[in-house]
C-alpha positions as semicolon CSV with decimal commas, in nm:
position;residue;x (nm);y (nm);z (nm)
1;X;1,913;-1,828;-0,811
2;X;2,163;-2,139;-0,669
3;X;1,987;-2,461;-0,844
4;X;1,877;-2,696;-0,488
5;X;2,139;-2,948;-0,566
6;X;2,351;-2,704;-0,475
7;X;2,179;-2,509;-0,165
8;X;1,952;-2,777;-0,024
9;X;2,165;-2,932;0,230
10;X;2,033;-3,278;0,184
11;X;2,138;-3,280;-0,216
12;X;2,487;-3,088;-0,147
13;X;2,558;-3,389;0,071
14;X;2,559;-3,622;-0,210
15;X;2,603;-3,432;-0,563
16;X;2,952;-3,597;-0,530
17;X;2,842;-3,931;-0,459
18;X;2,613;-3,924;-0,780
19;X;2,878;-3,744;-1,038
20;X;3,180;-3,964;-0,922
21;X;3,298;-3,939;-1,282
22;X;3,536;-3,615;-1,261
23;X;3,759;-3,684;-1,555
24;X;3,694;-3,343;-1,675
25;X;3,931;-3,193;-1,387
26;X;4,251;-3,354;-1,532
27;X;4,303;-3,114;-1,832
28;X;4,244;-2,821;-1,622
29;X;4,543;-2,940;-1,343
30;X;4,763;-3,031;-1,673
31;X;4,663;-2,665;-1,791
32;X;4,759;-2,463;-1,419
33;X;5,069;-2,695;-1,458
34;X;5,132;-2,570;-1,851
35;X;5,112;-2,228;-1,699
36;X;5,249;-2,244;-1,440
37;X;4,995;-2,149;-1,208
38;X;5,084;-2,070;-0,816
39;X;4,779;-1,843;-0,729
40;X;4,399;-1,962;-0,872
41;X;4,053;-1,868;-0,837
42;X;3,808;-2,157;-0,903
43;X;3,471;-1,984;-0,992
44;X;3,180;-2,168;-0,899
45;X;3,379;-2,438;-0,672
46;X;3,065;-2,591;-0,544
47;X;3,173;-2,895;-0,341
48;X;3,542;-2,817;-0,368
49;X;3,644;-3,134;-0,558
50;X;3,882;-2,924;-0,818
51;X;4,016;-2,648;-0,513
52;X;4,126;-2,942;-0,309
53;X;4,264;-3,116;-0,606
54;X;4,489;-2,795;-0,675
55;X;4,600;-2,751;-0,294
56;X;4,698;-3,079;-0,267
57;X;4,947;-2,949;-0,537
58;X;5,068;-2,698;-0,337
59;X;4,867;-2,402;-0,509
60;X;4,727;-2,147;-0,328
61;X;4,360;-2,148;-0,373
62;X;4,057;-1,941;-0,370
63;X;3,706;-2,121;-0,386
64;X;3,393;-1,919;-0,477
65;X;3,049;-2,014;-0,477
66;X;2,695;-1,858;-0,375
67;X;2,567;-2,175;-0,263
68;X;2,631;-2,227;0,080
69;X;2,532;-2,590;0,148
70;X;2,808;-2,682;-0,094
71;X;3,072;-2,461;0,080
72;X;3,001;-2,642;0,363
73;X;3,059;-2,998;0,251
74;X;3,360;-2,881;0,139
75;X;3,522;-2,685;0,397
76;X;3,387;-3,052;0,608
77;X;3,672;-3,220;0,361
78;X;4,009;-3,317;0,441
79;X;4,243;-3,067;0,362
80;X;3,976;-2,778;0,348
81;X;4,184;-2,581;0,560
82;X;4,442;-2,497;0,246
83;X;4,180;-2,320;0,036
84;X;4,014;-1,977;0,137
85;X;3,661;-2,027;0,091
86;X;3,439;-1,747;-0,023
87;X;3,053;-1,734;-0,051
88;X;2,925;-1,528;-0,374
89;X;3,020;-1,509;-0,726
90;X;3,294;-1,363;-0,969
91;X;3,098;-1,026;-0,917
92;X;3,191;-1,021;-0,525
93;X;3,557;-1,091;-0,480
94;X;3,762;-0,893;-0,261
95;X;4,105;-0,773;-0,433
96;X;4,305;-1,087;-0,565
97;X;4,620;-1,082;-0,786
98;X;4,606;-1,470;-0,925
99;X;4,766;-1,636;-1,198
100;X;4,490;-1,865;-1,345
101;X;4,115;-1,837;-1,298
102;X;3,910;-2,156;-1,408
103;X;3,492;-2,234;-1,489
104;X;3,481;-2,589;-1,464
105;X;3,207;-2,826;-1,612
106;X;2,880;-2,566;-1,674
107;X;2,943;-2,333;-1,441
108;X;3,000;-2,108;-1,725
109;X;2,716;-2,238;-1,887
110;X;2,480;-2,136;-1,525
111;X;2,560;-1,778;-1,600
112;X;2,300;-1,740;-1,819
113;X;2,195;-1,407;-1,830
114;X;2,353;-1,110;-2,038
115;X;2,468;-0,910;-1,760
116;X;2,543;-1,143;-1,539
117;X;2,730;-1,347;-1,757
118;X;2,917;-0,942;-1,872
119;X;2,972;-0,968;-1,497
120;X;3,116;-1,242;-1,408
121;X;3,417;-1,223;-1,728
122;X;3,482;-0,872;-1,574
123;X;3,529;-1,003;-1,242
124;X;3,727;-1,327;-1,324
125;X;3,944;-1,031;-1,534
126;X;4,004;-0,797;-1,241
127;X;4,114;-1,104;-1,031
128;X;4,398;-1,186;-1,256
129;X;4,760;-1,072;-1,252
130;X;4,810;-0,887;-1,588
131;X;4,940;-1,192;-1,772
132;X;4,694;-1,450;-1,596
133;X;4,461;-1,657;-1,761
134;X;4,093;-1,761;-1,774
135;X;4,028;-2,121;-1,842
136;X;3,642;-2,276;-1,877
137;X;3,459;-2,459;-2,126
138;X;3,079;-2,445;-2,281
139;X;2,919;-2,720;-2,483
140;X;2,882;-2,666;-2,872
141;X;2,480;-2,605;-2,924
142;X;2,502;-2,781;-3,266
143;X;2,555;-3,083;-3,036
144;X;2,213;-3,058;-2,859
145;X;2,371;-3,271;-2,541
146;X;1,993;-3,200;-2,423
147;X;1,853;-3,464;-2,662
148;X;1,996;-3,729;-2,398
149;X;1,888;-3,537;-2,053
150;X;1,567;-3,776;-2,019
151;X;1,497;-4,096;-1,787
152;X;1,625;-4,344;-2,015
153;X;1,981;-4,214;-2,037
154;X;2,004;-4,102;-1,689
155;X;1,798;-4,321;-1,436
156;X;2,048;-4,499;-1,210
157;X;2,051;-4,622;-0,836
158;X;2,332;-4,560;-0,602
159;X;2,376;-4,629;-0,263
160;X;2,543;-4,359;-0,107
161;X;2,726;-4,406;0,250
162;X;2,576;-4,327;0,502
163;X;2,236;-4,208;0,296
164;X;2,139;-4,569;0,146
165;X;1,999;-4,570;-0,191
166;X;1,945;-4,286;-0,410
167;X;1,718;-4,329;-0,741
168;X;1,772;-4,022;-0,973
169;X;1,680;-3,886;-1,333
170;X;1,668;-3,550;-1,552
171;X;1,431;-3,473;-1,797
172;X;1,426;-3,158;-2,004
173;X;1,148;-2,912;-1,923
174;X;1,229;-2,629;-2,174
175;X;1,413;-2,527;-2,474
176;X;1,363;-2,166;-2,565
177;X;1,647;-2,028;-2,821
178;X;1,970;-2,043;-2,598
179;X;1,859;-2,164;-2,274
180;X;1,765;-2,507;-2,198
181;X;1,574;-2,613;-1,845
182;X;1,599;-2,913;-1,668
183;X;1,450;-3,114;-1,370
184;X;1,658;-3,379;-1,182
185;X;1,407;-3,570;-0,916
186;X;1,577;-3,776;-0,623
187;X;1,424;-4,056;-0,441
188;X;1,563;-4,108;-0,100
189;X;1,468;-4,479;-0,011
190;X;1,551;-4,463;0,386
191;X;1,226;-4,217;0,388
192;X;1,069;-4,207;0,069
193;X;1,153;-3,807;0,033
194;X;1,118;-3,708;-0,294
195;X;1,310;-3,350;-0,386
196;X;1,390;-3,214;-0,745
197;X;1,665;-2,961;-0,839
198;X;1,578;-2,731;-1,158
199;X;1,836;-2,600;-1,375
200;X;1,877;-2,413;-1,665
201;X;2,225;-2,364;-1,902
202;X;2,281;-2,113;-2,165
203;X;2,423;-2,258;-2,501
204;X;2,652;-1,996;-2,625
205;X;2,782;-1,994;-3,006
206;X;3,182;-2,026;-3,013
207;X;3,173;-1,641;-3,147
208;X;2,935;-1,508;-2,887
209;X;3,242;-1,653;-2,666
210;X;3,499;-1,468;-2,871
211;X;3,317;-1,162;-2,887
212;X;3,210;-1,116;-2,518
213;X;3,632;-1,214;-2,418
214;X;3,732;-0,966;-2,650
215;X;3,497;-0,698;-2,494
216;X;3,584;-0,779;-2,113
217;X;3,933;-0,719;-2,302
218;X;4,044;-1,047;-2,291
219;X;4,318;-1,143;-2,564
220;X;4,189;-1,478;-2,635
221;X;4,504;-1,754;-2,740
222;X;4,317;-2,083;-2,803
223;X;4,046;-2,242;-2,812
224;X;4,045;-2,637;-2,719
225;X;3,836;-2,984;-2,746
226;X;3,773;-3,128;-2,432
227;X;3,977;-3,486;-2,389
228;X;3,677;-3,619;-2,218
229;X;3,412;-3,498;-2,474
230;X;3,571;-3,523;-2,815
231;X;3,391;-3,267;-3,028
232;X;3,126;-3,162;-2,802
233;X;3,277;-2,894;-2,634
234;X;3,477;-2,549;-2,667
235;X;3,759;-2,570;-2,435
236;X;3,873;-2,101;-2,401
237;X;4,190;-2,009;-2,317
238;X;4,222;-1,624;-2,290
239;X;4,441;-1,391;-2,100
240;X;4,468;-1,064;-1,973
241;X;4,694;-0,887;-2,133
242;X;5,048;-0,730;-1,972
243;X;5,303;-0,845;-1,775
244;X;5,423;-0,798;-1,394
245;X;5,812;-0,662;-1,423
């Protein structure tokens, strides 16, 4: 199930405006740049930040996401025209042959269950060139990054264009072994609306990682800090293996 702040229109419209801090994306254009990346499949694209980011490179781009509010703020963006936008997941592609595939922020982390998580490796896999990569990162559980997910670190006001202000926080409702559930609530102040967006990520041990690459057959080469979260997150770099002659 999409989380709303994804699907409800209202929220897609301004999940950018309220996460302008997108520092995470420059590693992953230095890393399609390190590889030399032509062709890539951004899984989970959402509002197309990252795809746009890459066309504007001159990299032809495939955007996936089952959330179809957030397709359509981005195909609204300049420049939407350059990426081939695709509603589902890593289980639905049509046939692709690209050189990089990439899980940005926790989209990796949304996949939480077993099969669909099995699913969604096997599909990034049978996208790829033999020779292409996977790129996406997970937070380290021994960090608990949940401890902080309450009001006090995360109440803010913006004023969003054309919306006026926006008052938002998270707070954690659940922490059951892997999976952690949240609740962000957003107060619209043109109309008072009130509407909340639940989520829940699935904290997976750096070995659980290795293993499940390694059986989607995956030769995994690295695995990386994040620049913008020193120590707080595993950064995989894996590849499927062979070569195009």
């Amino acid at each position: 199930m999409t989380d709303e702040c994804f699907r409800e229109p209202r929220l897609a419209r301004i999940y950018d405006a309220l996460d302008t801090d997108r520092g995470d994306l420059a590693p992953y254009l230095g890393t399609a740049e390190e590889l030399g990346a032509r062709r890539i499949l951004d899984i989970g694209c959402g509002t197309g930040v990252f795809a746009l980011l890459l066309a504007g490179r001159g990299a032809e781009v495939v955007g996936v996401d089952p959330a179809a509010a957030s397709l359509d703020v981005a195909r609204g963006r300049p420049g939407a025209d350059r990426v081939r936008w695709i509603e589902g997941d890593a289980t639905t592609l049509p046939a692709l042959d690209v050189d990089l595939a990439t899980m940005t922020a926790n989209v990796a982390q949304a996949v939480t269950g077993p099969s669909a998580w099995q699913g969604t490796l096997s599909g990034a896999f049978e996208a790829l060139r033999p020779g292409g990569h996977l790129v996406f990162e997970t937070r380290d559980p021994a960090r608990r990054a949940w401890r902080e997910w309450d009001r006090e670190h995360t109440h803010r006001i913006v004023d969003v264009p054309g919306t006026g202000a926006v008052e938002s926080w998270c707070r954690v409702l659940d922490v059951s072994g892997p999976l952690v559930t949240f609740r962000w609530t957003y107060v619209f102040a043109a109309d008072g609306e009130v509407l909340t967006s639940d989520s829940t990520l699935r904290f997976r041990e750096r070995a659980e990682v290795e293993a499940d690459l390694a059986g989607q057959g995956y030769e995994l080469l690295e695995v990386r800090d994040a620049p913008d979260r020193a120590g707080r997150e595993f950064v995989f770099v894996a590849r499927r293996p062979g070569r195009v002659d």
